[in-house]
Residue, then its C-alpha position, 0 to 999 in steps of 0.5 A: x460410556x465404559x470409561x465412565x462406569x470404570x471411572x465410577x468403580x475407581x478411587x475418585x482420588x485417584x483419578x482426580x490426580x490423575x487428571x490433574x496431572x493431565x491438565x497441568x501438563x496439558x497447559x505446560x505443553x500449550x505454554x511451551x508451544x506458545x512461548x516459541x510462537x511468540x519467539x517467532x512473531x518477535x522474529x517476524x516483527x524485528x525482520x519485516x515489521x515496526x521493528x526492522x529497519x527499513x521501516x524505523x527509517x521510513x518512519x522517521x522521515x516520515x515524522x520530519x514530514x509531518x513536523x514540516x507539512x504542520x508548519x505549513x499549515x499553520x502558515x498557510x492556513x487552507x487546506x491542501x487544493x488539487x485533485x485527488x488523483x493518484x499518480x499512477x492514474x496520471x501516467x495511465x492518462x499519459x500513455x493512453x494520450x501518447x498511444x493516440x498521439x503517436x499514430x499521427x507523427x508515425x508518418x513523417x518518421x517512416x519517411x525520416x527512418x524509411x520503415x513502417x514497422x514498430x520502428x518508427x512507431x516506437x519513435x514516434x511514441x518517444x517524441x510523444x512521451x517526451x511532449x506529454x512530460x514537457x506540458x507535465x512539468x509546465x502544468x505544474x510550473x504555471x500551477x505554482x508561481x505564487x508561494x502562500x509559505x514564502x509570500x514569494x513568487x518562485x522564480x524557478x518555477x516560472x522559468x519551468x514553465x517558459x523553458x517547457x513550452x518553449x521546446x514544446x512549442x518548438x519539436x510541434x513546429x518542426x513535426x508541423x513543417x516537416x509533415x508539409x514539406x513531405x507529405x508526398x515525398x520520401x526522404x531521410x532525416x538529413x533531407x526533413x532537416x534541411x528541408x524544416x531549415x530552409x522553410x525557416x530561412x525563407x519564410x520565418x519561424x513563425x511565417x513557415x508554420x503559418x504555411x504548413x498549416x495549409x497542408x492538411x496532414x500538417x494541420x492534423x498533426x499539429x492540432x492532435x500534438x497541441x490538444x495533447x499538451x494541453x490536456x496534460x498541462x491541465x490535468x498537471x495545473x489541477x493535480x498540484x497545489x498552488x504553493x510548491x512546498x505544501x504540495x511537496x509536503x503533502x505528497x511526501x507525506x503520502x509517499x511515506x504513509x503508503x510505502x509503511x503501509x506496504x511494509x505492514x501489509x506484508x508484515x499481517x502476510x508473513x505473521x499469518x503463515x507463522x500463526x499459521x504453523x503453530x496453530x494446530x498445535x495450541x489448539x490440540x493442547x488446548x483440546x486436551x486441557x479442556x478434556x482434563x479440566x472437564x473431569x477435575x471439575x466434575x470429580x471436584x462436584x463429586x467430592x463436594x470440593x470447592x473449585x480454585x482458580x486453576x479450575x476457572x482458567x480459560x486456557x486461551x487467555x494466556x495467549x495475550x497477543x491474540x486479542x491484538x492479532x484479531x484487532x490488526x486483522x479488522x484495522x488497517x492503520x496507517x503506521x503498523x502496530x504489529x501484535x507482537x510488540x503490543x502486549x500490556x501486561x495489564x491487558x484485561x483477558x478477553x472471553x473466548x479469545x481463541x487461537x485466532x491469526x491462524x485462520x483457526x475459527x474463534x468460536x471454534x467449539x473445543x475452545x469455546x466450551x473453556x469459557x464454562x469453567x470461568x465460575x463453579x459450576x458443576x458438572x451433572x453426571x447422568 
């Protein structure tokens, strides 16, 4: 209040310049400042976001992938079928079937490594693992024998399909017939192997599995391995499409959106943290501008001059790149579109925009009251 009553005492003249000097050097200041913030988001931009490398890479193989899953569908004419479940899912599933699976073959690998600790567990886990991947690709291999692109059968995938279930079928037979042969004795991996041999010489491949299924542990054994291979063949049969190469499209195309998704998630991570580090210093200029800019107004009232464009200027709308950081921070696109690219020089200016990305709030008072000075107004002295 002292000010004030000094400032009325004052050559109104005088201080109007005064002010005005404060003001223009409040906005060359801001300028400044913002201009080197831009310099580093460019920076951000060309290191980790749309205009790095690795990400032009991605994203032209990304349109090789688009171009050929259009194809496609043109031919095709169906939408992609299977499941919507992701891959990750798929292998949880798989280790939780193997986890439950491994117990019931732990036995016959004490007897073979004549240990019961996490050695014969952790091979026991290995045989698993190996099975559930086995039905996995014969899932997938009986799922596309037929392709709708090629108008073709794929041979490849059929012979997938035989190879995979025939080793299946054949590690299921041997753990069978080894879990009967000893399931009272001990013995090495020499001694099970001979054994397995000669059941197979005496009675037949499929006579001495026939056999061991007598045996209740074998019987077990083999129906735990079977429901685990089967399940996983069927989860594998829904989770692909019927045509490979629509299915291959699909999931690259996925794969290469994810991955530039990725890219722009922690591209919005390294832009914040520079936001960030210039922002307290644009809104301090601002701060300043708005005070310098409250008094020309009012001193301009006082001598009844008109108010120019500069008196009208909301400071922030120099700042063209925050309307795009605030739409990169609601959006989540698929291909980034980071703000420091997207700057239209005819980009209309966007009221109360603010110094926003920098967790500085939009509507934070010192800035909103610019948005006063948009048109003459005086300002009342009391």
């Amino acid at each position: 209040m002292a000010r004030r009553r000094d400032e009325r005492n004052s050559d109104p003249l005088a201080l109007l310049a005064d002010y005005l000097s404060q003001r223009v050097a409040a906005k060359a200041a801001y300028q400044g400042v913002l201009d080197q913030r831009n310099s580093a988001l460019m920076s951000v931009n060309e290191m980790s976001g749309e205009r790095s490398r690795r990400y032009l890479s991605l994203q032209k193989n990304l349109d090789k992938d688009e171009q050929q899953l259009e194809r496609i569908k043109v031919v095709v004419r169906r939408p992609i079928s299977r499941m919507g479940v992701r891959p990750f899912v798929l292998v949880l599933i798989g280790i939780g079937l193997a986890l439950l699976e491994a117990p019931a073959n732990k036995f016959l690998f004490d007897v073979a490594l004549q240990s019961s600790g996490a050695a014969s567990y952790g091979a026991s886990a290995a045989v698993t693992a190996f099975l559930l991947i086995l039905a996995h690709f014969a899932g997938r291999g009986i799922r596309q024998v037929w392709s709708d692109y090629r108008r073709q059968i794929v041979v490849s995938s059929v012979l997938t399909f035989i190879v995979c279930i025939v080793v299946a079928a054949f590690i299921v037979g041997v753990l069978t017939v080894a879990r009967a042969a000893f399931a009272n004795e001990a013995g090495t991996i020499e001694d099970i192997l001979k054994g397995v041999q000669g059941s197979v010489a005496d009675q037949g491949p499929v006579s001495a599995v026939m056999a061991a299924l007598s045996n209740t542990s074998a019987l077990v054994l083999a129906c735990i391995n079977i429901g685990g291979i089967v399940v996983t063949l069927l989860l594998s049969f829904f989770a692909h499409d019927s045509d490979r190469d629509y299915d291959h499209a699909q999931a690259n195309v996925d794969r290469g959106e994810a991955e530039l998704a990725k890219i722009h998630q922690a591209y919005l991570k390294v832009r914040e943290r520079t936001v960030r580090r210039f922002a307290p210093d644009l809104l301090g200029y601002v701060g300043n501008y708005n005070s310098a800019n409250q008094r020309v107004v009012e001193l301009k009232t006082r001598l009844d001059r008109p108010l120019d464009d500069d008196d009208r200027l909301v400071l922030t709308d120099l700042d063209r790149i925050a309307a795009s950081l605030d739409r990169d921070e609601q959006d989540q696109p698929t291909r980034a579109t980071p703000a420091a690219s997207a700057t239209p020089a005819a980009e209309a200016p966007v009221e109360n925009s603010g110094i926003v990305g920098g967790g500085v709030p939009r509507h934070d008072p010192t800035v909103h009251t610019m948005s006063a000075y948009r048109r003459p107004t005086g300002t009342e002295e009391t």
